[in-house]
N, C-alpha and C positions, 0 to 999 in steps of 0.2 A: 727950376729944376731941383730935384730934390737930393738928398746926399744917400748914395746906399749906405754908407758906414752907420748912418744915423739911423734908418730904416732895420739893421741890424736888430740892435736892442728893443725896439717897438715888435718885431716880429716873434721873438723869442719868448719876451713878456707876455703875448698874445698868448702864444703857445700854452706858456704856463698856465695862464688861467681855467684854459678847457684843456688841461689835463686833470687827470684821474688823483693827482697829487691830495684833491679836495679828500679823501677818502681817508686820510691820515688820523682825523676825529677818530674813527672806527678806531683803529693799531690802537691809540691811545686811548683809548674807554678799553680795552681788552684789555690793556696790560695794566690800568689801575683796576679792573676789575679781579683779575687775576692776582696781583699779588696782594689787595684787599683780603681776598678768599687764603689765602698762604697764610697772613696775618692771625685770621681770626683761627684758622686750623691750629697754629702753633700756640696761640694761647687759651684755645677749650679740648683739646684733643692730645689723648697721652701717646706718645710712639706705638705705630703698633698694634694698638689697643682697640681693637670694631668697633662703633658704637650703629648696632643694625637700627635702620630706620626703616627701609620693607625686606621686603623677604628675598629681593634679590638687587636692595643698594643698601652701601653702610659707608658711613668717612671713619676713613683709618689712615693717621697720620702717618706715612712714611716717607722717605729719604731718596733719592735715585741719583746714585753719583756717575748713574753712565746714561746710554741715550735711552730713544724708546724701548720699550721690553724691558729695560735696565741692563741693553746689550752694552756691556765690558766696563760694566760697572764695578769688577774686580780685578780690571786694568794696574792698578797700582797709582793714578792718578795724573796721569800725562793726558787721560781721556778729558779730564775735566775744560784744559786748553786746546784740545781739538777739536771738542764740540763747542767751545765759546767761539772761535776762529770762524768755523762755519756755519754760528748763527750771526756774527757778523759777517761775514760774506756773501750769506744772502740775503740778510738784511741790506746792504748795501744793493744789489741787484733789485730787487723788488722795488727801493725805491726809486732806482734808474728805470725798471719797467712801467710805476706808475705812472713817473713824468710823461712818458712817452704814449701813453696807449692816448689817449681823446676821452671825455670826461661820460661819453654818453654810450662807453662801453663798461658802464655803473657795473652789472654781473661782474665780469672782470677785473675792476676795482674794487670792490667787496670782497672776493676772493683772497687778492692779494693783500687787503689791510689786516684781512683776519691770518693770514698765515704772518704776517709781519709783526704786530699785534702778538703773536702766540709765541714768536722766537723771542721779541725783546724780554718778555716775563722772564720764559724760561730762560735768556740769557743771564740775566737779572742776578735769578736764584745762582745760577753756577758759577759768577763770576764774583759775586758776594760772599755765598757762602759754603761754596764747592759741590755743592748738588742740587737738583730739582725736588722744591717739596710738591707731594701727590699727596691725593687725600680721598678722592673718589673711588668710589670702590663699589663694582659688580659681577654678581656672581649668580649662578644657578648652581644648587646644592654644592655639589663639594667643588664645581668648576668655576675657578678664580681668573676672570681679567684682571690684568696689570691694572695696578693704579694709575688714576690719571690724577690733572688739574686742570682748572679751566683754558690757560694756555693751551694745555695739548687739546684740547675742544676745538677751541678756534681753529688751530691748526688744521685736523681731521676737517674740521668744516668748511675753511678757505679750500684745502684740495679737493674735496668732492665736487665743489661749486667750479672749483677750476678745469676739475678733468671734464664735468660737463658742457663747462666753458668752448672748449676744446675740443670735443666731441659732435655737438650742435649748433653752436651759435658761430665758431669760426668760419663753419662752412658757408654761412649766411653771408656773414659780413664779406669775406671777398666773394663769394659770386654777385655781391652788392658793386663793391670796388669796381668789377669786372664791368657791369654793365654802363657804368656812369664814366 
């Protein structure tokens, strides 16, 4: 007869294994990718400064001491500690949701290593050096998007993969659930 308590730990470690957790490589190639990219902007690129390379992208090192858009970026800097808070807070989430999802809901684990991936960077920058460096930069004639970084990439691109996530493939998987 076998001991459940023991059976515990054998089941749990199971778990672990085929869960989504594998997808941690990704967050981690993002965020040395990413502050790589911050790196080399801060030491070839003057604040500020365009350097156009086509006609509607140019790197232009700037600063973002608030969140996206540079919403309340002229907070007075209490913003810097509330968006660090809540890139760890859901950093902490994502990786309680990786553990959990099952390993061969890959779409959904890509999703989430790239948005997790994309907060650690930009936590990085804010909690080091009190703002996000951006550098990307697109425009069509006189009409300027915000700058980005490659964190915020990842980001944009974990949620579109998610909301699709969540849109199409949810539906699948439990009316899968449903049948078996």
């Amino acid at each position: 007869m076998t001991d459940s308590k023991a059976d515990v730990p054998a089941a749990s470690s199971n778990r672990a294994q085929k869960s989504c957790l594998i997808w941690g490589w990704l967050a981690l190639l993002v965020i040395v990718l990413d502050l790589g990219t911050k790196q080399l902007a801060e030491r070839y690129l003057d604040y500020a400064d365009p350097n156009f390379l086509l006609p509607v992208f140019d790197l232009t090192l700037l600063y973002n001491k608030g969140a996206a858009f540079s919403f309340l970026s002229d907070a007075g800097g209490w913003q810097r500690w509330l968006f660090a808070f809540i890139a760890v807070l859901v950093s902490i989430v994502i990786v309680i949701w990786l553990r959990r999802i099952e390993r061969k809901q890959w779409w959904l684990g890509f999703a989430l290593s790239m948005i997790l991936g994309g907060a650690l960077g930009n936590l990085y920058d804010r909690v080091v050096q009190g703002y996000v460096i951006d550098f990307i930069s697109l425009h069509y004639q006189s009409y300027y998007f915000p700058a980005f970084n490659l964190a915020d990439s990842a980001i944009t691109l974990g949620a579109v993969v998610l909301i699709i996530d969540m849109l199409f493939l949810e539906a699948k998987r439990t009316s899968s659930k449903e049948t078996t």
